[in-house]
C-alpha positions in Angstrom: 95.7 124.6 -10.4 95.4 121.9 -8.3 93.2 122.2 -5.2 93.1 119.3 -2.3 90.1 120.1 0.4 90.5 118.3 3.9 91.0 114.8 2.0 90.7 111.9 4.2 91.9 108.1 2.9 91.3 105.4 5.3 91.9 101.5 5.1 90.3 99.8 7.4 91.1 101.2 10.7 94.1 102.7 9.8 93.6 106.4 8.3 96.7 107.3 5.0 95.4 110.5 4.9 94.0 112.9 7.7 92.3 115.8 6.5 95.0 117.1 3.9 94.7 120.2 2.2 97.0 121.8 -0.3 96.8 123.6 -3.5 99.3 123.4 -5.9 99.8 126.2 -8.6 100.2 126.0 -12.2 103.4 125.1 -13.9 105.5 124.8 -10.8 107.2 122.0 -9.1 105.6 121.1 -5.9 107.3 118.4 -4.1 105.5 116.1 -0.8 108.4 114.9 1.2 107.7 113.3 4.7 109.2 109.5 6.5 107.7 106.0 5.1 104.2 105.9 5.7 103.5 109.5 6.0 101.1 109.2 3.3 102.7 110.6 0.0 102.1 107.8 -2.3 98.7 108.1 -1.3 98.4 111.5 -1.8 99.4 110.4 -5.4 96.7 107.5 -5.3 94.0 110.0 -5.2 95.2 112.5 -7.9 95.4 110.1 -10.3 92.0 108.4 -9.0 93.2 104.9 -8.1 91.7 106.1 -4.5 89.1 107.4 -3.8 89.1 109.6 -0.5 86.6 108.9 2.3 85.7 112.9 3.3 87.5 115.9 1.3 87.4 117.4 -2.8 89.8 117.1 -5.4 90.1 119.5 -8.0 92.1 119.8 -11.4 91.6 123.7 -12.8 88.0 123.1 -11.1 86.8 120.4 -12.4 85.9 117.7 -9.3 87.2 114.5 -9.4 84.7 112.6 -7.3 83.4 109.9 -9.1 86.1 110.4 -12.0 87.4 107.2 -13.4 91.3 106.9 -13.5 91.1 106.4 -17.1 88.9 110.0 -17.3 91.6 111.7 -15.0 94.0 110.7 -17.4 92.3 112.6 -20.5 91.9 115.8 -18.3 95.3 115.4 -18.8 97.3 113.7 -16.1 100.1 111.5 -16.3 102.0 109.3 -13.8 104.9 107.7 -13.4 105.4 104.5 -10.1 108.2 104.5 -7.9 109.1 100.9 -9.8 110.4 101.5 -14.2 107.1 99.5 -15.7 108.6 99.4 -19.0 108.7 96.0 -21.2 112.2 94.8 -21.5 111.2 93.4 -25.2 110.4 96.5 -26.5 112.7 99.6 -27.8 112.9 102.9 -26.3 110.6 104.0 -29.4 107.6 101.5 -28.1 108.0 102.3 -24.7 107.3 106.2 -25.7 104.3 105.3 -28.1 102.2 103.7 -25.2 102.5 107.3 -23.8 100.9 108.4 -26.7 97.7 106.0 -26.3 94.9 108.8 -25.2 95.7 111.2 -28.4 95.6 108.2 -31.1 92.1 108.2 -32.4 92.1 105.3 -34.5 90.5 102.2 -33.6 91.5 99.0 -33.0 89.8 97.7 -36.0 91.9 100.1 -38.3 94.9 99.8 -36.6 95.1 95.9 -37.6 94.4 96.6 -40.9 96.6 99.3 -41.4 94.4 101.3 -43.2 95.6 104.5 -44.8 94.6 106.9 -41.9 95.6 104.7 -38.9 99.1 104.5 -40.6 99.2 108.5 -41.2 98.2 108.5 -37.3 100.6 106.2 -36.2 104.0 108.4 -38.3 102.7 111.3 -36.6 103.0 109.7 -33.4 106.2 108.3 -34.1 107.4 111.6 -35.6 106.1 113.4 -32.0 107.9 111.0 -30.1 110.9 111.7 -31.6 110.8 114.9 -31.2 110.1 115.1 -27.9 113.3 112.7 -27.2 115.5 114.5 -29.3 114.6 117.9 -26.9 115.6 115.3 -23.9 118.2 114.4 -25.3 117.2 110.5 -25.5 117.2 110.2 -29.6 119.9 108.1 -29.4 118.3 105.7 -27.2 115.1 104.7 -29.6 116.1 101.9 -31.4 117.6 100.2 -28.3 115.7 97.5 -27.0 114.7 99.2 -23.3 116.4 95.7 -21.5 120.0 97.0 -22.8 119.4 100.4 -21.2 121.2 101.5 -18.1 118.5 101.6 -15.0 119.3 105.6 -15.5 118.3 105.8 -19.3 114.8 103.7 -18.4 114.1 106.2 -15.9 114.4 109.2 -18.3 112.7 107.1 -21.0 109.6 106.3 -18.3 109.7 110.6 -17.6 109.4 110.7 -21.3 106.8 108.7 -21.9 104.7 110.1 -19.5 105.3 113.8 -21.7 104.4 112.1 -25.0 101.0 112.3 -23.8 101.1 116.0 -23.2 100.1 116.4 -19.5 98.9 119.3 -18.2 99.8 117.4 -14.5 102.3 115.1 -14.3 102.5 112.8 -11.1 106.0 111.3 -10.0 106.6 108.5 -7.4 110.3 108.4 -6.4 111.8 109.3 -10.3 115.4 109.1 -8.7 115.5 106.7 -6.4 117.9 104.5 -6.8 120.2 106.2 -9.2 123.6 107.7 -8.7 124.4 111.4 -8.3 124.9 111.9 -12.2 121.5 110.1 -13.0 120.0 112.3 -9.9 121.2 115.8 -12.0 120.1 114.4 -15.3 116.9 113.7 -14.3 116.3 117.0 -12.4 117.3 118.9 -15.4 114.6 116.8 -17.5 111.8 117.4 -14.9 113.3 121.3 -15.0 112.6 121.1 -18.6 109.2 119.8 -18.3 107.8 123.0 -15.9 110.0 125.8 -17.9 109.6 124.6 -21.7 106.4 122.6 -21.8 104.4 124.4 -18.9 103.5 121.3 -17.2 102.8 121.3 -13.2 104.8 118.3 -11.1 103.7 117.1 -8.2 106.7 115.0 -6.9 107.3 112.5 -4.3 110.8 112.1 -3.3 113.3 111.2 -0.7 116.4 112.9 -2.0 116.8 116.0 0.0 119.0 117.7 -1.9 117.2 117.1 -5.0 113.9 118.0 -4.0 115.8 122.0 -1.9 117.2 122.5 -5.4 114.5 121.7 -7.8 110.9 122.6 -5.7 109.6 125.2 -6.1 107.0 124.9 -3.2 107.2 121.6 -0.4 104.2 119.8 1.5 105.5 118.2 4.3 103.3 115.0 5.3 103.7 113.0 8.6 101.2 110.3 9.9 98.7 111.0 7.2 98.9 115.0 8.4 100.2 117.6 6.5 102.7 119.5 8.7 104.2 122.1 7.2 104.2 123.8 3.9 106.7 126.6 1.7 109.5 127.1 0.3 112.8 124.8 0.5 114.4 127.4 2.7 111.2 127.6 4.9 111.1 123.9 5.2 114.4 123.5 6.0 113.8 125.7 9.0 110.3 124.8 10.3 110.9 122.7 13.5 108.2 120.1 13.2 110.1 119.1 9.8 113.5 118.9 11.1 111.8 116.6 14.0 109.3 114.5 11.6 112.0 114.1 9.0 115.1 116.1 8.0 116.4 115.2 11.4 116.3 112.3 11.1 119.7 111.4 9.9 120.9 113.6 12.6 
């Protein structure tokens, strides 16, 4: 479980966050929608200890994350993916997914440049878990292919991936279907689906696709000026009056 505690971010004068509190339960999708600048990518920020909040607690299944290093956050178990594919164009699908695997491998540097018998076991067992988890995403066709001859769609689902070959208990995701088209939209849904029902992993999700976010949430923060406005269900959302005039009415 997840529980944010009146959590405050400021820059300056300007305050990202204003007392937010939210708790999100296990193994569920829980998206944070709101208009540029509400705050969501901060919210994110914080989670994943690249910010640390002025006033309020974080906590991941109770542990507190004032004072935890990103790098710390990250062998609790958390993942992340950025609203921009960070993946090297030089390497294949297969690389890409290894870096994922970075806070399991246990051999040294050292070892690992002298490919010594047990850095190369390591290092077939990561390979051999990667593959796996592609093949169940349906993405083993993909890992031989250098990731600069992928379609912006297939780098999106390989950055998803990677973030699950380190085997989050949290996974953190900025924007994962911005802009891609409505078939790229469903495909990644179904891989996020995947990651809650088959691998038990809680998503908190940032997104601007409405229709993406009603069909796939299964709870919705509602930010707005650094506030959190509102907070349920899709259908309550939709219906809550301060959303439809903060956000979904916009476009009305």
């Amino acid at each position: 479980m997840i529980t944010i505690d009146e959590v405050t971010v400021r820059f300056g004068q300007v305050t990202a966050l204003d007392a937010v509190s939210l708790t999100v339960a296990p193994h569920t999708v829980h998206a944070v929608i709101g208009p540029n600048g509400a705050g969501k990518s901060t919210l994110l920020n914080v989670l994943s200890g690249l910010y640390r909040p002025a006033h309020g607690t974080v906590r991941i299944d109770g542990t507190d994350l004032a004072g935890v290093k990103p790098y710390e956050i990250a062998r609790l178990g958390v993942a992340r993916s950025f609203q921009n594919v960070a993946l090297s164009g030089g390497q294949t699908a297969m690389d890409s997914m290894l870096l994922g695997r970075h806070r399991l491998m246990r051999a040294g540097p050292w070892r690992t440049a002298f490919g010594t018998p047990g850095a190369r076991r390591e290092e077939r067992a990561h390979r051999a878990a990667v593959a796996e988890i592609a093949t169940r995403f349906g993405l083993d066709h993909l890992l031989e292919r250098p990731v600069a001859q992928l379609a912006y769609g297939d780098r999106k689902r390989i950055d998803l991936a990677r973030a699950m070959c380190a085997e989050p208990k949290v996974l953190l995701l900025d924007e994962p279907v911005a802009g891609l088209n409505a078939g790229e939209t469903a495909a990644v849904s179904a891989l996020i689906r995947r990651m809650r029902d088959e691998h038990d992993v809680t998503v908190v999700l940032v997104e601007h696709d409405m229709p993406m976010v009603m069909g796939l949430a299964d709870e919705v923060t509602v930010l707005d000026f650094g506030r959190r406005i509102a907070g349920g269900t899709p259908a309550e959302i939709q219906d809550h009056p301060d959303v439809i005039r903060a956000y979904l009415g916009v476009a009305s």
